[in-house]
N, CA, C and O atoms as a GROMACS GRO file, in nm:
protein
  232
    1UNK      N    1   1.206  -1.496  -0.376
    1UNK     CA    2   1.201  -1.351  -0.382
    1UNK      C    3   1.056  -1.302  -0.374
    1UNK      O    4   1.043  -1.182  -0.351
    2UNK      N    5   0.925  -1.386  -0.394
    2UNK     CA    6   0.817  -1.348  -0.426
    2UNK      C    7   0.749  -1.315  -0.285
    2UNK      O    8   0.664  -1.229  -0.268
    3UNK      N    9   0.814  -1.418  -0.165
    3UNK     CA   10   0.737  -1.433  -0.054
    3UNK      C   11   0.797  -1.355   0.016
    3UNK      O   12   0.753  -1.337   0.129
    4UNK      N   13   0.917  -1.284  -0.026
    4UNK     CA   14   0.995  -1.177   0.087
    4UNK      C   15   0.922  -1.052   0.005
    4UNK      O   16   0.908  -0.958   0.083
    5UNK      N   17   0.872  -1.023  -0.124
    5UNK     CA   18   0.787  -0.913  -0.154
    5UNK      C   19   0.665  -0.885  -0.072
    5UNK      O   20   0.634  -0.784  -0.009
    6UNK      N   21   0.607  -0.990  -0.086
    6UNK     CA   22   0.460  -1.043  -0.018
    6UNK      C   23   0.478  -1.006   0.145
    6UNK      O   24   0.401  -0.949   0.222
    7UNK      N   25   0.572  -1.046   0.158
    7UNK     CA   26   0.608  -1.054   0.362
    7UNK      C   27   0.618  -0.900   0.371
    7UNK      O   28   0.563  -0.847   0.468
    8UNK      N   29   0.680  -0.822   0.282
    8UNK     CA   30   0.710  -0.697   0.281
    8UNK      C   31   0.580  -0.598   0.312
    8UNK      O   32   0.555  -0.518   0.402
    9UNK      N   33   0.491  -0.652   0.166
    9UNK     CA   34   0.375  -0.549   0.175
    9UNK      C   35   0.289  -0.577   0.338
    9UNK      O   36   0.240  -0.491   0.411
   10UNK      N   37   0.294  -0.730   0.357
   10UNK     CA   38   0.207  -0.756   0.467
   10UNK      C   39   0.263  -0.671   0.617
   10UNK      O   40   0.179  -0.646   0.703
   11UNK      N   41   0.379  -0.640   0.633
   11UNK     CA   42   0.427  -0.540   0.696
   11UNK      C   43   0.402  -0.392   0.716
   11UNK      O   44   0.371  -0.324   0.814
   12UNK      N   45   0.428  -0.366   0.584
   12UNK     CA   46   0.382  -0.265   0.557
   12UNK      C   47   0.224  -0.178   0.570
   12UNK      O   48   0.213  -0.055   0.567
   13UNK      N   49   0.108  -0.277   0.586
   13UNK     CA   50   0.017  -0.269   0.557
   13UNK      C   51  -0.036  -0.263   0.688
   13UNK      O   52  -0.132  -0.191   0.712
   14UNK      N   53   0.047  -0.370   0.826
   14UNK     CA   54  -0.013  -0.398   0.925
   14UNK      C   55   0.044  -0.251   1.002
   14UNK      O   56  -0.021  -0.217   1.100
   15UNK      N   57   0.175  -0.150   0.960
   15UNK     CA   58   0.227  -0.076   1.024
   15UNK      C   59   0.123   0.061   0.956
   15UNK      O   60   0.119   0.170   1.013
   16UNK      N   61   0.062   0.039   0.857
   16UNK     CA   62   0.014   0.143   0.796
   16UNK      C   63  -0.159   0.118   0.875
   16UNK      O   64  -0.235   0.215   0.882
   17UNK      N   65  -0.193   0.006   0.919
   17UNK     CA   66  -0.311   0.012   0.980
   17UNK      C   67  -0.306   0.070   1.145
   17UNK      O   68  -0.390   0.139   1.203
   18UNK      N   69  -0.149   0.006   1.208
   18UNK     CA   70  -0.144   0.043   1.338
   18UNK      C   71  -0.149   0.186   1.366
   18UNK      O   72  -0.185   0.237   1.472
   19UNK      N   73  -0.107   0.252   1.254
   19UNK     CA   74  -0.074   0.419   1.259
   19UNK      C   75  -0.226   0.468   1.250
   19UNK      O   76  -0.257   0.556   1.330
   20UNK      N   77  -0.305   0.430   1.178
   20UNK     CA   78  -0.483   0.435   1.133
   20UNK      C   79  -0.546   0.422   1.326
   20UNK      O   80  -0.625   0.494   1.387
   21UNK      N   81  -0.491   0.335   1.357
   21UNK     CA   82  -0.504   0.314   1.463
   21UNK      C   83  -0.483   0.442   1.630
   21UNK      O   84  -0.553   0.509   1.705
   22UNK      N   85  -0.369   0.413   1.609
   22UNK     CA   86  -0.286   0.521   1.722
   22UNK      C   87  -0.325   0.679   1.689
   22UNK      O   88  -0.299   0.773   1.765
   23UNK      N   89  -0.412   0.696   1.525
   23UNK     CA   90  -0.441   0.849   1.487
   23UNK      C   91  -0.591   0.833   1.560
   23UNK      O   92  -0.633   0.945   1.589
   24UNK      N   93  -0.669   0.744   1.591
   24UNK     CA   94  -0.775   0.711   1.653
   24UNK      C   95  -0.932   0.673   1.582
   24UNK      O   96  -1.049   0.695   1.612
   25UNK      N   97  -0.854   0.598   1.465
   25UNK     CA   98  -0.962   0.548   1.385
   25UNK      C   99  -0.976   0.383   1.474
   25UNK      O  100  -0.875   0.332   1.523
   26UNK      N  101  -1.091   0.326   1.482
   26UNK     CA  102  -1.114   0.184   1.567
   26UNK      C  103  -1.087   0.093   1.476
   26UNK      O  104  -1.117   0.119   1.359
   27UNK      N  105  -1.021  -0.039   1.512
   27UNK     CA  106  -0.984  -0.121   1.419
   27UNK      C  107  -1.009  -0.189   1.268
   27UNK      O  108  -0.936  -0.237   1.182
   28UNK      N  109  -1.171  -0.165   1.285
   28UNK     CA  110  -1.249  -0.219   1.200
   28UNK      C  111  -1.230  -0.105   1.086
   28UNK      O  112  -1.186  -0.146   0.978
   29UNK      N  113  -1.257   0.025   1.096
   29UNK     CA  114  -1.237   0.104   1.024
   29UNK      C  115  -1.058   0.119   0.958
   29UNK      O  116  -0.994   0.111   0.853
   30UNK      N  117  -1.050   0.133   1.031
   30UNK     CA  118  -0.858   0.124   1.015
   30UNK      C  119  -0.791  -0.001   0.919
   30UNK      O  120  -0.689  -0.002   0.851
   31UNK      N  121  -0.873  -0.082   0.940
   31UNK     CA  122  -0.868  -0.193   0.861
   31UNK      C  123  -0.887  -0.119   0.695
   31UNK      O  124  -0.802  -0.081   0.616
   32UNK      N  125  -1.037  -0.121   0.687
   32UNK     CA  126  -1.125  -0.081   0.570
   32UNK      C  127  -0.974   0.063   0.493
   32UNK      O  128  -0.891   0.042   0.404
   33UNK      N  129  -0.990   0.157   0.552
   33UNK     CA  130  -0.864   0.270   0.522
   33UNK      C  131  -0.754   0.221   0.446
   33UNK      O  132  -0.734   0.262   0.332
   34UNK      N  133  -0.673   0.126   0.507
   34UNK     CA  134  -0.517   0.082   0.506
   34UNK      C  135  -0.558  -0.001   0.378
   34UNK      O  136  -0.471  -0.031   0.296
   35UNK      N  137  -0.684  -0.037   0.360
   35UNK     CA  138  -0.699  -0.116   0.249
   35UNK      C  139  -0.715  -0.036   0.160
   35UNK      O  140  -0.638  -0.061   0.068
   36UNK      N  141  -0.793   0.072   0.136
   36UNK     CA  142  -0.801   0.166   0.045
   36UNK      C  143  -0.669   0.268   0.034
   36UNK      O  144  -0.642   0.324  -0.073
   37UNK      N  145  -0.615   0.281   0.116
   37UNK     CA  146  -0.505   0.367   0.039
   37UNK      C  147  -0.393   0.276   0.003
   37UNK      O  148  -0.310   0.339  -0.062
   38UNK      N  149  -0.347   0.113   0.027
   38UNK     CA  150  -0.310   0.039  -0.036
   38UNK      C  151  -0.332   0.001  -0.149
   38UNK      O  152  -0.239  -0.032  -0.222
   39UNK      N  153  -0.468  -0.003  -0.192
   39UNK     CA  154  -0.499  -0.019  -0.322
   39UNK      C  155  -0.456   0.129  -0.413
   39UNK      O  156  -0.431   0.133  -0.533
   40UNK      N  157  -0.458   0.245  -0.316
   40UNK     CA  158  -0.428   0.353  -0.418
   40UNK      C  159  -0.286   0.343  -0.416
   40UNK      O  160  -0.250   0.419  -0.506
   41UNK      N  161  -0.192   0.295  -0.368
   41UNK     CA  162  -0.040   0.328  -0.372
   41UNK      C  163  -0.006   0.166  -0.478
   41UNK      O  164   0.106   0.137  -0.519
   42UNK      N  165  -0.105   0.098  -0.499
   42UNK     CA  166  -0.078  -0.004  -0.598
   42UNK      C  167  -0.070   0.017  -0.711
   42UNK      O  168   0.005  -0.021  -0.801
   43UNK      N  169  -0.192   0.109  -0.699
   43UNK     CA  170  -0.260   0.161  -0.866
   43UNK      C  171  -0.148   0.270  -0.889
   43UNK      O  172  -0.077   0.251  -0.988
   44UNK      N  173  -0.120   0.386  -0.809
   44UNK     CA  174   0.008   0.436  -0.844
   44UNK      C  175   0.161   0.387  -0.886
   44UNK      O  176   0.235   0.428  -0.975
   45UNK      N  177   0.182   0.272  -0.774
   45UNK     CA  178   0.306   0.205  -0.852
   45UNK      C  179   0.298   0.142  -1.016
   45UNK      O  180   0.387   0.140  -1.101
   46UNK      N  181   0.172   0.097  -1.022
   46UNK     CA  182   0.166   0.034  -1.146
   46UNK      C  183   0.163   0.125  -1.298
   46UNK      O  184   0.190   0.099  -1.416
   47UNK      N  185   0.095   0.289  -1.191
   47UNK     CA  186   0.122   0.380  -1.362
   47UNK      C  187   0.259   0.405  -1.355
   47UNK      O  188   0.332   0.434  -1.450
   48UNK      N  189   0.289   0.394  -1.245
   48UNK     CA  190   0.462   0.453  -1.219
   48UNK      C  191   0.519   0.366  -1.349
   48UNK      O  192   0.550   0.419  -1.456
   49UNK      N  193   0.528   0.204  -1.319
   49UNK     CA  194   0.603   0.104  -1.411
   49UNK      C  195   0.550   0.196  -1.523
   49UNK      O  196   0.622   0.286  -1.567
   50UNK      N  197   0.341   0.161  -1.601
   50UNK     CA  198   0.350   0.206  -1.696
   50UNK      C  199   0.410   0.329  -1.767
   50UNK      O  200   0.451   0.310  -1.882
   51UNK      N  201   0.419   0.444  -1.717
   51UNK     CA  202   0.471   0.521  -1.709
   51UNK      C  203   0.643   0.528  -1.794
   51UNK      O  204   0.682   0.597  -1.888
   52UNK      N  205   0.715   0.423  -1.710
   52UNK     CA  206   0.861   0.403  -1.759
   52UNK      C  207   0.855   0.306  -1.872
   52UNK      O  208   0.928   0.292  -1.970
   53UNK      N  209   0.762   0.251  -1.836
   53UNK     CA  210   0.707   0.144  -2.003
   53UNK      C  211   0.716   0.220  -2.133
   53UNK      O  212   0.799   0.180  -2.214
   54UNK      N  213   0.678   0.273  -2.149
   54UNK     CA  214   0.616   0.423  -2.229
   54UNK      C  215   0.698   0.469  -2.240
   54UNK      O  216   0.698   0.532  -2.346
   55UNK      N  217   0.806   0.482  -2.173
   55UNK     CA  218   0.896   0.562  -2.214
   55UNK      C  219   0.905   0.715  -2.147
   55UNK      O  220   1.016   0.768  -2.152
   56UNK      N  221   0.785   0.795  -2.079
   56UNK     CA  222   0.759   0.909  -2.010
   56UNK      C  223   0.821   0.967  -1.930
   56UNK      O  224   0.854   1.086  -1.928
   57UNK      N  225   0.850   0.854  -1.829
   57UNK     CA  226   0.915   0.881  -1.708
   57UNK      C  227   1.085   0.796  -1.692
   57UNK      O  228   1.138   0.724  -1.777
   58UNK      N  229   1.127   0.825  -1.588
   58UNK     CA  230   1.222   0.788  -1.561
   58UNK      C  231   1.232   0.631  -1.459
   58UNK      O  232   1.342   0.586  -1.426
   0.00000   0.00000   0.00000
């Protein structure tokens, strides 16, 4: 189950760079991007969990 998570994000990440791409950022940059707003949709899922941890959210 860990490597079909993993396979998931790596998908996700290469479709979220191609789009970085086709909007007309050059690869290298598009790269750098997809990495930074990946890291922000990480850091969001993870207050999300904390979040329901806590009890806050749903």
């Amino acid at each position: 189950m860990k490597a079909q998570t993993v396979n998931t994000k790596a998908v996700d990440f290469y479709n979220l760079m191609q789009k970085l791409i086709d909007d007309g950022y050059d690869p290298p940059e598009a790269e750098r991007k997809a990495r930074e707003l990946t890291e922000d949709l990480e850091i969001a899922e993870n207050m999300k969990d904390y979040w329901k941890h806590i009890g806050v959210a749903d």
